[in-house]
C-alpha positions as a LaTeX table, in Angstrom:
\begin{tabular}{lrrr}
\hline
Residue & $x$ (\AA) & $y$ (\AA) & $z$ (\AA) \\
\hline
Unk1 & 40.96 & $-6.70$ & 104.45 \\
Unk2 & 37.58 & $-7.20$ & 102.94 \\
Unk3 & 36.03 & $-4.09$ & 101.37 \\
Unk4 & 32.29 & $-4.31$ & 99.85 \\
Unk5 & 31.49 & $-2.99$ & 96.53 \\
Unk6 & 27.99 & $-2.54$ & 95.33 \\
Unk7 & 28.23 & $-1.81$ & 91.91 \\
Unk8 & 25.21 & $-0.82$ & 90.58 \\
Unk9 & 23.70 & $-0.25$ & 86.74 \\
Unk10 & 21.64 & 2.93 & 86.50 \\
Unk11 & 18.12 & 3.46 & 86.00 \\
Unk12 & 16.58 & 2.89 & 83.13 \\
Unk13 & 16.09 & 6.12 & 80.54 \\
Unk14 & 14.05 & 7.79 & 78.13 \\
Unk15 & 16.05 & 5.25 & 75.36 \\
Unk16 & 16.07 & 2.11 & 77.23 \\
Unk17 & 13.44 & 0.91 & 75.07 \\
Unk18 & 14.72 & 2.12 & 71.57 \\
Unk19 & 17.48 & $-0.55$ & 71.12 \\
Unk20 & 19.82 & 2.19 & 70.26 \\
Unk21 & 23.52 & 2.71 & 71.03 \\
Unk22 & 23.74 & 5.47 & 73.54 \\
Unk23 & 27.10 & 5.02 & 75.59 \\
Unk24 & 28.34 & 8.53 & 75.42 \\
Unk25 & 25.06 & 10.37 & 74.92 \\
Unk26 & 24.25 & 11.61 & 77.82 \\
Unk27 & 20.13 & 10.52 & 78.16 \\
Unk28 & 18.24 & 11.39 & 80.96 \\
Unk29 & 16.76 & 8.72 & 83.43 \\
Unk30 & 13.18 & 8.42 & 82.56 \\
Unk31 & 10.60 & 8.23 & 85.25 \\
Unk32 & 10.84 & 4.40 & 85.93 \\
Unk33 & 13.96 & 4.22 & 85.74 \\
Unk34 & 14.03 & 6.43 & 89.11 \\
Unk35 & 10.93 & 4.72 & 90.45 \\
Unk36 & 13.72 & 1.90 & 90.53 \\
Unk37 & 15.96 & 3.61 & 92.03 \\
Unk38 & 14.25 & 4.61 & 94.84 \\
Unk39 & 13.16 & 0.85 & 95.57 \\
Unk40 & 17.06 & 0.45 & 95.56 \\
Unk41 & 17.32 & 3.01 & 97.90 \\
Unk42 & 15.25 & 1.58 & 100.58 \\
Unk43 & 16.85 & $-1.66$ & 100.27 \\
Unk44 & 19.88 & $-0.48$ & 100.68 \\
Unk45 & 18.87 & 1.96 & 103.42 \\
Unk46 & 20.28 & 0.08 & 106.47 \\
Unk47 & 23.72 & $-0.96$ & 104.78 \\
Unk48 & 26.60 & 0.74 & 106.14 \\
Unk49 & 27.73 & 2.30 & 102.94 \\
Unk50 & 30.52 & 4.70 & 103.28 \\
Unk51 & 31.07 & 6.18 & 100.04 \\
Unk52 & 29.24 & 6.54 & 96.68 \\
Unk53 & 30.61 & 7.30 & 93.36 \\
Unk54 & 29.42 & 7.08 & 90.01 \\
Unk55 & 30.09 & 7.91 & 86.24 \\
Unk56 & 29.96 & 11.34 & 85.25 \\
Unk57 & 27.06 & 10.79 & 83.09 \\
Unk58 & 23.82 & 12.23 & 84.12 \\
Unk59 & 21.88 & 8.77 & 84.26 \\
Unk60 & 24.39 & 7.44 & 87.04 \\
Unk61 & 25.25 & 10.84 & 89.23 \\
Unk62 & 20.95 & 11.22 & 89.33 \\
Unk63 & 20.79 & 7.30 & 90.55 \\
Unk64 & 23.73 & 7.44 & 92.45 \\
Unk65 & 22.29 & 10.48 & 94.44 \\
Unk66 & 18.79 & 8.87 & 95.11 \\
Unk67 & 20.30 & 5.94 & 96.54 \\
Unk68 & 22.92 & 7.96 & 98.69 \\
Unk69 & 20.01 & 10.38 & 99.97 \\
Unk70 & 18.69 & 8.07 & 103.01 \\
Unk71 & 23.16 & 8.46 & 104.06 \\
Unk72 & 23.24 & 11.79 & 103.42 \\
Unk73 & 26.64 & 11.71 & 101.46 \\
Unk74 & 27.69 & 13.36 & 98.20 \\
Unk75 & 27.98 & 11.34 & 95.33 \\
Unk76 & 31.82 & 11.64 & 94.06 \\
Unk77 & 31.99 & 11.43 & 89.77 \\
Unk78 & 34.35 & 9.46 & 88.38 \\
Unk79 & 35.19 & 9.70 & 84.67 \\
Unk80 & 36.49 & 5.86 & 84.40 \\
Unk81 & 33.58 & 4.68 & 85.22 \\
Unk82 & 31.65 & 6.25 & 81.98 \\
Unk83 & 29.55 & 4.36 & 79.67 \\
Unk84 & 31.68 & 2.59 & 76.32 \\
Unk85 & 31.74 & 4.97 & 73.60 \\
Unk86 & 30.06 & 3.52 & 70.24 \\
Unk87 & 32.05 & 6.38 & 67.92 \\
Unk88 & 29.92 & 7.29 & 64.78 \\
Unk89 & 26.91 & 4.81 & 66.17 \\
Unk90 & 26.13 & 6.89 & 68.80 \\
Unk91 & 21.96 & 7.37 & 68.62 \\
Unk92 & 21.46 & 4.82 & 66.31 \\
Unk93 & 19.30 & 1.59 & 66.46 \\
Unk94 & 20.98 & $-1.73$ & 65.70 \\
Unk95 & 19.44 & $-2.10$ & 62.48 \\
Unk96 & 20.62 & 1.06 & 61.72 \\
Unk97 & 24.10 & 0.34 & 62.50 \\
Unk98 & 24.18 & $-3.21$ & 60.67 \\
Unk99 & 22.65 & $-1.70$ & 57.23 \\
Unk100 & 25.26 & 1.35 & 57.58 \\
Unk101 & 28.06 & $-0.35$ & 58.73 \\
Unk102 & 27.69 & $-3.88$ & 57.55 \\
Unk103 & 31.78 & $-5.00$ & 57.91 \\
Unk104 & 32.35 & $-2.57$ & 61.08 \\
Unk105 & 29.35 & $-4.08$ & 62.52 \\
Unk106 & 30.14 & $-7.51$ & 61.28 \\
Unk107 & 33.47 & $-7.48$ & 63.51 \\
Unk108 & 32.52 & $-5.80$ & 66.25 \\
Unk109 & 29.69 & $-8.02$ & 66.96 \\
Unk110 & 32.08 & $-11.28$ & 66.56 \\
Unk111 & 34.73 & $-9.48$ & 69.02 \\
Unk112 & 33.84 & $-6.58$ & 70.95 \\
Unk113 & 36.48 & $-6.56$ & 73.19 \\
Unk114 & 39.47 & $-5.82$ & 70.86 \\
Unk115 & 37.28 & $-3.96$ & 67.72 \\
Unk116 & 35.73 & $-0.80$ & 67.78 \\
Unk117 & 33.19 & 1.56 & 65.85 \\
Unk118 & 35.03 & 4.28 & 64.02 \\
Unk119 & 35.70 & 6.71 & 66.66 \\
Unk120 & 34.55 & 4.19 & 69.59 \\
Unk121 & 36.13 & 2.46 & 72.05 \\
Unk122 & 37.07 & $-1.31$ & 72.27 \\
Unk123 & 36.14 & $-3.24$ & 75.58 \\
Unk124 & 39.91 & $-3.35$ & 75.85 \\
Unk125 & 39.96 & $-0.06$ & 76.49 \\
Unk126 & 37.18 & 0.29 & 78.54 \\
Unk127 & 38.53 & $-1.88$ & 80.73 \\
Unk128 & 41.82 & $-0.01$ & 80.47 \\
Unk129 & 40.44 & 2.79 & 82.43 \\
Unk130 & 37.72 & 1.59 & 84.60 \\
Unk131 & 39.30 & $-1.73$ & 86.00 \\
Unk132 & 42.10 & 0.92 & 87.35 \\
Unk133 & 39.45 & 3.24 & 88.80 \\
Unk134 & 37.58 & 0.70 & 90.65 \\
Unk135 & 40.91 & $-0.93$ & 92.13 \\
Unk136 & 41.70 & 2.47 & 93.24 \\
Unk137 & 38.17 & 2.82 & 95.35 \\
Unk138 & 38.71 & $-0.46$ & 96.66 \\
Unk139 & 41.80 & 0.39 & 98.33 \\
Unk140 & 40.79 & 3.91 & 99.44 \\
Unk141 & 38.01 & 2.46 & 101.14 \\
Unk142 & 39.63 & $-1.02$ & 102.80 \\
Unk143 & 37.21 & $-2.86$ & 105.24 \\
Unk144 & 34.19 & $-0.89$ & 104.38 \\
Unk145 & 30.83 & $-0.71$ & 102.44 \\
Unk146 & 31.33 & 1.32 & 98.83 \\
Unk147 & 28.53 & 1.75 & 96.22 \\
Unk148 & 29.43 & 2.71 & 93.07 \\
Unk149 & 27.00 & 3.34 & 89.83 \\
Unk150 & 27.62 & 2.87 & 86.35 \\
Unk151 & 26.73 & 1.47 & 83.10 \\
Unk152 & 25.48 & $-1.85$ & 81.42 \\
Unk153 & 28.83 & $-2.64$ & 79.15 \\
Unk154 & 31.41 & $-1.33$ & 82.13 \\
Unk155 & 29.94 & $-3.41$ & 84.79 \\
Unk156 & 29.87 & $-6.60$ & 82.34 \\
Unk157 & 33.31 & $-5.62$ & 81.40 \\
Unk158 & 34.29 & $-5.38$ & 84.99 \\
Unk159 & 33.26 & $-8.58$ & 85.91 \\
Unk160 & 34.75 & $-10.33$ & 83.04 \\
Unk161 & 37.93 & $-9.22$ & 84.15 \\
Unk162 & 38.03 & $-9.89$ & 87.69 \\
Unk163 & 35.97 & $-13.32$ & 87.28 \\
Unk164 & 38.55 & $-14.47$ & 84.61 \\
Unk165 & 35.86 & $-14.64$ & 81.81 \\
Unk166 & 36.71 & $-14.68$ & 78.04 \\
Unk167 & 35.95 & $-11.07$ & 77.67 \\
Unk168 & 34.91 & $-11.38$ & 74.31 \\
Unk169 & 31.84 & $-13.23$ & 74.82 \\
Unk170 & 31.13 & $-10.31$ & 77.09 \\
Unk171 & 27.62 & $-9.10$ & 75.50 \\
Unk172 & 26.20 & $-12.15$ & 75.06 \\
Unk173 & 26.58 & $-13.70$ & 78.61 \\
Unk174 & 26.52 & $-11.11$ & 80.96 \\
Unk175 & 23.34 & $-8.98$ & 81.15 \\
Unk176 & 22.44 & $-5.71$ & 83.72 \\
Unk177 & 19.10 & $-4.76$ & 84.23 \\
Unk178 & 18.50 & $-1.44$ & 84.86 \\
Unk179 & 18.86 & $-0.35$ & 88.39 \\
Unk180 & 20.59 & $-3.87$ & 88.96 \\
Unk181 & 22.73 & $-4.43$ & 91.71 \\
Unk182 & 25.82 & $-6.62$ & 91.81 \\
Unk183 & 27.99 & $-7.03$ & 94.87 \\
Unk184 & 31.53 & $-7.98$ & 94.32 \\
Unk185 & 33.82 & $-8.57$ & 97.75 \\
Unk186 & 37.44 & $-7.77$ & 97.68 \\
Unk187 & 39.98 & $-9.60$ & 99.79 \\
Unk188 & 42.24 & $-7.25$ & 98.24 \\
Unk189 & 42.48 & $-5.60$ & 95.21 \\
Unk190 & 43.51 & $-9.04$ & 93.84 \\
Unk191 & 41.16 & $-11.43$ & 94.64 \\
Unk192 & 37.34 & $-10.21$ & 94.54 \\
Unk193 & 34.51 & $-12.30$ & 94.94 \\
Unk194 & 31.24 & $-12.14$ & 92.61 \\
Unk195 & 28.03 & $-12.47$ & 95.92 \\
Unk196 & 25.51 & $-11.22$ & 93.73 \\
Unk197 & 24.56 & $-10.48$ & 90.04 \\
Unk198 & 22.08 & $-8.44$ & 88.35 \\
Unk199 & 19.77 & $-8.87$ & 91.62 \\
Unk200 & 16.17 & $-6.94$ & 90.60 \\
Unk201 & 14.30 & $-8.05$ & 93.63 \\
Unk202 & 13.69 & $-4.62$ & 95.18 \\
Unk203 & 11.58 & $-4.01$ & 91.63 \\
Unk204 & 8.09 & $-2.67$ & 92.18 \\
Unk205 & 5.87 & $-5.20$ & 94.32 \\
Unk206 & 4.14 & $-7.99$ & 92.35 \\
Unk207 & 7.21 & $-7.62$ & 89.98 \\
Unk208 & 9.04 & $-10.70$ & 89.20 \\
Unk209 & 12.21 & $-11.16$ & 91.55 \\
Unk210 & 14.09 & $-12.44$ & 88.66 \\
Unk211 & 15.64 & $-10.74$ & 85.24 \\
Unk212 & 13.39 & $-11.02$ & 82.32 \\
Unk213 & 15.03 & $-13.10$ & 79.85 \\
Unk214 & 17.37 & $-11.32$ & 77.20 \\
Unk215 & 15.37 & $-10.08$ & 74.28 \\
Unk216 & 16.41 & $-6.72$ & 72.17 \\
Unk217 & 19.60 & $-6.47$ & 74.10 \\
Unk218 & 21.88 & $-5.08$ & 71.33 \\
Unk219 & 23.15 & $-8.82$ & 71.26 \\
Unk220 & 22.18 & $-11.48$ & 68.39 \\
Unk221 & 23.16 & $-14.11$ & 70.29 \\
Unk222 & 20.01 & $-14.09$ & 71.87 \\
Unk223 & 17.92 & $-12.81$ & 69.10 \\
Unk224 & 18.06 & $-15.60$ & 66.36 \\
Unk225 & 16.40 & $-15.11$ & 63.29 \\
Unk226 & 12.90 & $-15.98$ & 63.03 \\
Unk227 & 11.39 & $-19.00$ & 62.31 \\
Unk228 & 14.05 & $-20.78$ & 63.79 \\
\hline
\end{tabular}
């Protein structure tokens, strides 16, 4: 068996640029961010993709359905595959959050896998529910082309588990551009095989064909204090 996932981020949205936790808030995809997917759509026009799911949010179901228009197939929701819920943060912008929240923010950010905002979820359980989800598409679909949408933290989380990466270091490693795509090839639902990550090629011509280098990603890691 060897079934295809493409596993793709959704567009980007009217607050992609505010540096604000929206997992559960359910944002609109601004008008870029379905400029990009169309682009996805045509290069993914000739693949042989039998299904498509995608998130229940609004962001992934619009994406998911302008990249399964040239196939003319419904786009199936899936509620594992939501976005990671940031609890009381929701709407917020990082600095926000830290000056709030200095101790909740203070452990979260130094192990989001296992801590949580107050009503949030941890990336343990995140992964609790969509790793499950996915596994399940894999082997409804064995020996054929699947694309499924979803969000910046789940995807990252995603990988981390089936790559055998310290999930903890999950937000600082692993990006997703919006509209990314990521292709991940399952020998069974055991042993899957990371082809591509975070591929922005089919971005608007002239575009660079690589990622933009992590700046204001809700991660200090990359963000060190100035003058440093």
């Amino acid at each position: 068996m060897t079934t295809r996932i493409y596993l793709v981020r959704h567009g980007a949205t009217v607050l992609s640029a505010e540096d604000a936790f929206a997992g559960e808030t359910d944002v609109a995809l601004s008008e870029e961010g379905r400029e990009q997917a169309r682009r996805l759509s045509e290069r993914l026009a000739g693949e042989p993709i039998a299904a498509f799911y995608a998130s229940p949010m609004s962001r992934t179901m619009e994406t998911a359905r302008i990249l399964a228009e040239p196939h003319r197939l419904e786009v199936l929701p899936r509620d594992g595959m939501r976005e990671i819920s940031h609890g009381r943060w929701e709407g917020r912008k990082r600095a926000e959050v830290e000056k709030l929240f200095p101790e909740e923010y203070a452990r979260w950010e130094a192990d989001p896998y296992t801590c949580a905002p107050s009503g949030g979820e941890s990336g343990l359980a995140v992964t609790a529910r969509a790793l499950p989800e996915l596994l399940r598409i894999v082997e409804a679909h064995q020996d054929r082309h699947v694309l499924l949408v979803s969000h910046k933290a789940t995807i990252r989380l995603l990988v981390s588990s089936l790559l055998g990466f310290d999930p903890r270091s999950y937000r600082d490693r692993l990006d997703q551009s919006p509209a990314s795509l990521n292709i991940l090839d399952f020998r069974d639902a055991s042993h899957a095989r990371l082809s591509l990550f975070n591929d922005t090629s089919h971005y608007a011509p002239g575009a660079s064909a690589t990622p933009e280098m992590p700046h204001g990603r809700l991660s200090k890691w990359w963000d060190p204090p100035k003058g440093r």
